[in-house]
C-alpha positions as CSV (number, residue, x, y, z in Angstrom):
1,X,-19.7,275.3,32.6
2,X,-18.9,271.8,32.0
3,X,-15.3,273.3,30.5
4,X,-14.4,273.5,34.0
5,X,-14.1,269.5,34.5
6,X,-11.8,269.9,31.5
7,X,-9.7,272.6,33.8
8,X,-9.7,269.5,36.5
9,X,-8.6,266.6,34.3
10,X,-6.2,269.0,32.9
11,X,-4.9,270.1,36.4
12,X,-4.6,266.5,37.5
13,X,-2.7,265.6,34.5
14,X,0.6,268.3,35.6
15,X,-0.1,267.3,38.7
16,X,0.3,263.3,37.5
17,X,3.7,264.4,35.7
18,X,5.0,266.6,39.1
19,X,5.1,263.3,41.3
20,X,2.0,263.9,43.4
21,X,0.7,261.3,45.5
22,X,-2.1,262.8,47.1
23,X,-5.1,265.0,45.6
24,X,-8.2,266.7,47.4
25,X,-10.9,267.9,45.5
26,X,-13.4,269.7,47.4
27,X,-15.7,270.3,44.6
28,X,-18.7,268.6,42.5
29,X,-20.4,268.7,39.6
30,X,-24.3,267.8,39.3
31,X,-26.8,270.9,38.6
32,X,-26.1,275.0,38.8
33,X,-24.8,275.1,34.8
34,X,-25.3,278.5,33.4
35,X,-26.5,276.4,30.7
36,X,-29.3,274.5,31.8
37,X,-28.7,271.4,29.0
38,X,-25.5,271.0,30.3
39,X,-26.8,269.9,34.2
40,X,-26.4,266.5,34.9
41,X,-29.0,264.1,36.2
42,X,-28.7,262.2,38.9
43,X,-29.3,258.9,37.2
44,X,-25.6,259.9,36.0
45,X,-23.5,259.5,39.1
46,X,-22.7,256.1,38.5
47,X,-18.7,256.5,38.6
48,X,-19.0,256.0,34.5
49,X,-21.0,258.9,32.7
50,X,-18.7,262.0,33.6
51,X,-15.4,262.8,32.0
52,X,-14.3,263.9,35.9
53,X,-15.1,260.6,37.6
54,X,-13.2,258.1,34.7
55,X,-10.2,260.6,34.9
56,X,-10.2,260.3,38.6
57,X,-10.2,256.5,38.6
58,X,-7.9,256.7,35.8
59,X,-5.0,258.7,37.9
60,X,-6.3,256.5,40.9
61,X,-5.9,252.9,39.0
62,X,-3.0,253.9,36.4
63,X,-1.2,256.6,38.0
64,X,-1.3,254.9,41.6
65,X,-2.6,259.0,43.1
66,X,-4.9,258.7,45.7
67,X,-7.9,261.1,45.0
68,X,-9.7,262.2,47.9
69,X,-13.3,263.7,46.9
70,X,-15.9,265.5,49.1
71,X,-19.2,263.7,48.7
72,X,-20.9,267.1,48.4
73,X,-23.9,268.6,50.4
74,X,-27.2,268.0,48.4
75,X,-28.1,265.7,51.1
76,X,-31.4,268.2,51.9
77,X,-31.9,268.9,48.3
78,X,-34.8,267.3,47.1
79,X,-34.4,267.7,43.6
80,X,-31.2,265.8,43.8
81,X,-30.2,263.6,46.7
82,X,-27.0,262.0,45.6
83,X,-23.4,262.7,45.7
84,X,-22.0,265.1,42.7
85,X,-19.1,263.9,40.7
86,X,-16.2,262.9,41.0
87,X,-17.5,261.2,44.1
88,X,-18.9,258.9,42.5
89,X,-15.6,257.7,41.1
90,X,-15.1,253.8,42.3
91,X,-12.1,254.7,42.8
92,X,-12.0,257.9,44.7
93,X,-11.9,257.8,48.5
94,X,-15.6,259.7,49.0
95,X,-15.5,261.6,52.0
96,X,-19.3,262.5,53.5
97,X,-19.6,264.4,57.0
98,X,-20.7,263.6,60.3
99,X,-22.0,265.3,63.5
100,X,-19.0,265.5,66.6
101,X,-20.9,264.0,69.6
102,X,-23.1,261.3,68.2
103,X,-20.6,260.7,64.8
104,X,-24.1,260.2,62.5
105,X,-24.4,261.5,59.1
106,X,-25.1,265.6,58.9
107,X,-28.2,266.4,57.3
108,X,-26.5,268.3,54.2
109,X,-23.9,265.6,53.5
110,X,-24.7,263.7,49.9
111,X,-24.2,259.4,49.7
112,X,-24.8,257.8,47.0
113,X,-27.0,256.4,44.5
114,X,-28.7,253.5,45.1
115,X,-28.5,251.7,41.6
116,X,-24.5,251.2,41.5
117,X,-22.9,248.0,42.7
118,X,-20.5,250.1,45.3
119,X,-21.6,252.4,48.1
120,X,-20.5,256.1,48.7
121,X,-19.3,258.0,50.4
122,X,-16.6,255.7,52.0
123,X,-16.1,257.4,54.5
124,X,-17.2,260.3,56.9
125,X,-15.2,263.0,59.1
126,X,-16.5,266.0,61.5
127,X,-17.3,269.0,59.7
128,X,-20.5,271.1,60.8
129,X,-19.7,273.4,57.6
130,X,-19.4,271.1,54.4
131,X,-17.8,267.9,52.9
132,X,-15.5,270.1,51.6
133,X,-13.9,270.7,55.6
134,X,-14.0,266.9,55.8
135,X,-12.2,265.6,52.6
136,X,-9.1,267.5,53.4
137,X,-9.0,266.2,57.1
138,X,-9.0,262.5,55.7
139,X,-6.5,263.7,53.0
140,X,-3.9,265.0,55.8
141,X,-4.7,261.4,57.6
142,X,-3.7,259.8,54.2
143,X,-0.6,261.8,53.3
144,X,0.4,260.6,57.4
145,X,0.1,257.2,56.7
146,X,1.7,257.6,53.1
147,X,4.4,259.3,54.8
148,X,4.5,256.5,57.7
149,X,5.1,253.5,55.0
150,X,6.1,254.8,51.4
151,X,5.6,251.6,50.2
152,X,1.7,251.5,51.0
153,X,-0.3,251.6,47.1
154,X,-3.0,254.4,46.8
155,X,-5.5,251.4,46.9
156,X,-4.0,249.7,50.3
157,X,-4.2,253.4,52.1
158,X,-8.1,253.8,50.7
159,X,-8.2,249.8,52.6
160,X,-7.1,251.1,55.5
161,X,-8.7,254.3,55.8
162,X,-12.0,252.5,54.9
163,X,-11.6,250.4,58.2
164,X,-10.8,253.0,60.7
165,X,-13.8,253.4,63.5
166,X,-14.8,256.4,65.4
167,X,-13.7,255.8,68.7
168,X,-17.4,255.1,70.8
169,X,-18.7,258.1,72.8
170,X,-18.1,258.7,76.2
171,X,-21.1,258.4,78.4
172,X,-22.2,261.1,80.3
């Protein structure tokens, strides 16, 4: 039920006033309601239409937390091929999944729409069981560099996360 993004916004709010820096969310919201009329579309992933992706740019632009949010895994579903929310918060650092060897998208792994002026997800990590393996792996790699230099902004860490390269691959 959609009551459950209430549950969210509500959780990040205590969360907000307990000092966090850092939150994962390994979750998304798109189809799967109980009720039916409360699915979303994916026309609706545009960072703007869910109450889950303006809170999470909300505690990302007013409350300075870095929100770290796996892309999701509809990548192979037909019916929706886009990322759920709150991935598609402009302000969430999206995290999508890549293969180990070859470090190319996994098959299940969502991006994002194609209508919005920003691309998603921003970034990718190794998981051959989810986004939700790979969004806490980048948030352990943010909390190191938060921890490195205190002074960094939510915003500068998402920067610099956003430029980090996979190293090449070996040849064999």
């Amino acid at each position: 039920k959609r009551i459950e993004e209430d549950y969210l916004i509500n959780a990040m709010e205590w969360m907000s006033t307990e000092g966090v820096r850092v939150i994962n969310i390994s979750l998304g919201y798109n189809i799967g309601f109980t009720d039916k009329e409360e699915n979303y579309k994916p026309e609706q992933m545009d960072g703007k239409t869910t109450a889950i992706a303006r809170a999470v740019d909300y505690a990302s632009l007013e409350k300075g937390i870095l929100v770290v949010v796996a892309a999701g895994n509809e990548g192979n579903d037909k019916n929706w091929q886009t990322l759920s929310s709150p991935a598609d918060a402009l302000y969430a650092l999206s995290v999508g999944a890549t293969k180990f060897d070859i470090w190319d998208k996994m098959d299940y792994s969502s991006i994002g729409p194609m209508f919005t002026t920003f691309n998603k997800p921003d970034i990718a990590a190794f998981s051959s069981t989810g986004t939700s393996f790979s969004a806490p792996v980048v948030t352990g790699m943010a909390a190191c560099i938060m921890e490195y230099d205190s002074t960094l902004t939510n915003l500068e860490i998402i920067d610099i996360i956003k430029k980090v390269r996979p190293p090449l691959p070996l040849r064999k």
